[in-house]
C-alpha positions, -999 to +999 in steps of 0.1 A: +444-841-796+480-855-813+489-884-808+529-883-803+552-919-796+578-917-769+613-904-785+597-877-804+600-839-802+571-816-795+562-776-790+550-764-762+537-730-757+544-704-729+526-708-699+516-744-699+524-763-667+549-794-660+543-812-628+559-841-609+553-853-574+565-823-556+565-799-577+547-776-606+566-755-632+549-729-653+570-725-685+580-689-699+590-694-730+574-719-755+602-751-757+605-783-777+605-815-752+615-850-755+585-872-748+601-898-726+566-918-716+529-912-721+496-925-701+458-919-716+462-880-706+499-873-703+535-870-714+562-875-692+588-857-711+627-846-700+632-809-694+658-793-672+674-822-664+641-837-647+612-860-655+579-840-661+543-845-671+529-825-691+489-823-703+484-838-738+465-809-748+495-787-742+517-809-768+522-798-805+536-810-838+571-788-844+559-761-867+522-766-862+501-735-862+489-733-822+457-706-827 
């Protein structure tokens, strides 16, 4: 599992889910985030103008191979 500090960019691939309080997004395209906070098992990170979390296993180093 990476270990990413808040500020930095990551990958994340299609079909991994964001979540908040009220909601649940499934991504459709893979994205680069912001990671704006981070607990023992998530990122919060900023996408669409909102506050997500985001499973650490679904985070990536830019570039990294994701087989």
């Amino acid at each position: 599992m990476n270990n990413f500090c808040v500020g930095e960019l990551i990958y994340v691939p299609s079909q991994s889910m964001l979540y908040n309080d009220s909601k649940t997004h499934k991504l459709e395209k893979p994205t680069n985030l912001l990671i704006i906070g981070k607990n023992n098992s998530k990122y919060e990170v900023f996408y669409n103008g909102l506050s997500w979390f985001l499973d650490r296993a679904d985070a990536y180093k830019i570039g990294e191979k994701n087989d």
